[in-house]
C-alpha positions in Angstrom: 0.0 0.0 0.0 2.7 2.3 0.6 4.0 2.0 -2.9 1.1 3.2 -3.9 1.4 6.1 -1.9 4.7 7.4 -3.4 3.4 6.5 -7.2 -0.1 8.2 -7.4 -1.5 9.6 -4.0 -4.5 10.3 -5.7 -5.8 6.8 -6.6 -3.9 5.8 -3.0 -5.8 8.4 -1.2 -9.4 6.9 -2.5 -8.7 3.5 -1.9 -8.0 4.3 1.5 -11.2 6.5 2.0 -13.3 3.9 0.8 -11.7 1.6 3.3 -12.0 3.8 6.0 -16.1 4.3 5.0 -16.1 1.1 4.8 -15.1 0.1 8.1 -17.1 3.0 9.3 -20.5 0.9 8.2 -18.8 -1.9 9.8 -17.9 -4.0 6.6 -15.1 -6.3 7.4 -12.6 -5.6 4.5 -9.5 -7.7 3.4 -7.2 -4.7 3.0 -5.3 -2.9 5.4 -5.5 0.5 5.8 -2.2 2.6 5.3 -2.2 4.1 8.6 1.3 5.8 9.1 0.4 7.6 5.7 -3.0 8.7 6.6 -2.3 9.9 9.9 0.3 11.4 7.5 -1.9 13.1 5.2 -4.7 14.0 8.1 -1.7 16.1 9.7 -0.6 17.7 6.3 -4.6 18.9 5.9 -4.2 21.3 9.0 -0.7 22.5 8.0 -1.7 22.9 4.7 -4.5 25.6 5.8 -2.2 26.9 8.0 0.3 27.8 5.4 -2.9 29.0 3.2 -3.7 31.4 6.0 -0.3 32.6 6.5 0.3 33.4 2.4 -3.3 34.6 2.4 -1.9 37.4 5.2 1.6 37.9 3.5 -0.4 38.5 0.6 -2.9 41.0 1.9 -0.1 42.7 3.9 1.9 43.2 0.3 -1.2 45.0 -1.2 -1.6 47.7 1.6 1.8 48.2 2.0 2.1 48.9 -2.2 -1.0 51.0 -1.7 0.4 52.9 1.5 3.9 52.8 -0.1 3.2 54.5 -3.3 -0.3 56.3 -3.0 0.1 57.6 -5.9 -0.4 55.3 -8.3 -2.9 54.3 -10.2 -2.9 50.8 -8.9 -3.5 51.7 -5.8 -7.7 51.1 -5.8 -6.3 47.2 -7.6 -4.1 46.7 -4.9 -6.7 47.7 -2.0 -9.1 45.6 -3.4 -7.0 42.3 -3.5 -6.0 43.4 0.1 -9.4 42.8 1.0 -9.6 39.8 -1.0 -6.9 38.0 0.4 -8.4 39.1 3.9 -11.2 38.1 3.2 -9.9 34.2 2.1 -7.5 34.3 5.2 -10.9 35.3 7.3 -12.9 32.1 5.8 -10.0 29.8 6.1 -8.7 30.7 9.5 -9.5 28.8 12.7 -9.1 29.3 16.2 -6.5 26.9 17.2 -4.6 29.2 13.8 -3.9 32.1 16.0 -1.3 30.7 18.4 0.8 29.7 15.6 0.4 32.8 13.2 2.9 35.1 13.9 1.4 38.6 12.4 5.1 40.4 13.6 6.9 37.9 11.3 4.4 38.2 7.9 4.5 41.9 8.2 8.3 41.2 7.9 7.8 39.1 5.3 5.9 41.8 3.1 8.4 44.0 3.7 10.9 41.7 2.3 8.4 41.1 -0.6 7.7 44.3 -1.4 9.8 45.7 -4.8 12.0 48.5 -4.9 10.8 50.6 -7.1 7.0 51.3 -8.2 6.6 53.4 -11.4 9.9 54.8 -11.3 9.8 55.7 -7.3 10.9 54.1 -4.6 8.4 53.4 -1.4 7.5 56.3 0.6 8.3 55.6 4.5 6.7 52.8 5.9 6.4 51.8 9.4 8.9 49.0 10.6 6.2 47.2 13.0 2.8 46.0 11.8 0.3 48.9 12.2 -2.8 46.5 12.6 -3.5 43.3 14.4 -4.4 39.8 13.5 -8.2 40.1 14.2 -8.2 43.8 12.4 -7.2 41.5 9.6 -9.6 39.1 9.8 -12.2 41.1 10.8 -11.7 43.9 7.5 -12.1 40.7 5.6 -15.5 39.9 6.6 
């Protein structure tokens, strides 16, 4: 079963929800379930929404700081609006055992990092060095 896990996850992945319903309506089935890999991939599932969140944040972060970096542009209504965007997906993914393990101080660091030199021939206008909103102004803009 395992082999079948490193060749194509996908079919791997149905056979072993089938088995699992299975069992669930108590059929006695021949195979064995894979469980070191599906306690695997039942792990990956949360950190996979957890890294969704955190890029969903970066992301939003990027926008505002474009939009408070260079107000001048004409991109600045685009950016604002995919700000709220990506709020809005980190907002509908997020969960509450999320917030002990997203550090807002270290994404805002990220965008900065992100963020390109130079915007329609300027560079960025000051922007602050800490993260001028907190994790549940985030979410909560994005609702």
């Amino acid at each position: 079963m395992a082999d079948l896990y490193d060749t194509d996850v996908l079919q791997w992945s149905e056979q072993q929800g089938d088995l699992l319903r299975r069992l669930a309506r108590g059929e006695k089935v021949n195979q064995q379930i894979d469980w070191e890999n599906v306690a695997e991939e039942v792990e990956s599932v949360g950190r996979s929404q957890l890294s969704s969140v955190r890029s969903l944040l970066v992301q939003a972060l990027i926008h505002d700081l474009k939009a408070d970096g260079w107000p001048q542009s004409r991109e600045v209504p685009h950016w604002r609006a995919e700000a709220r965007g990506f709020r809005y997906d980190a907002a509908e993914a997020f969960t509450p055992s999320m917030r002990q393990r997203l550090d807002l101080t270290a994404l805002y660091r990220e965008a900065l990092r992100r963020l390109p030199d130079i915007i329609d021939g300027q560079p960025a206008r000051s922007l602050p060095n800490s993260c001028p909103v907190t994790l549940d102004e985030m979410l909560n803009e994005g609702q």
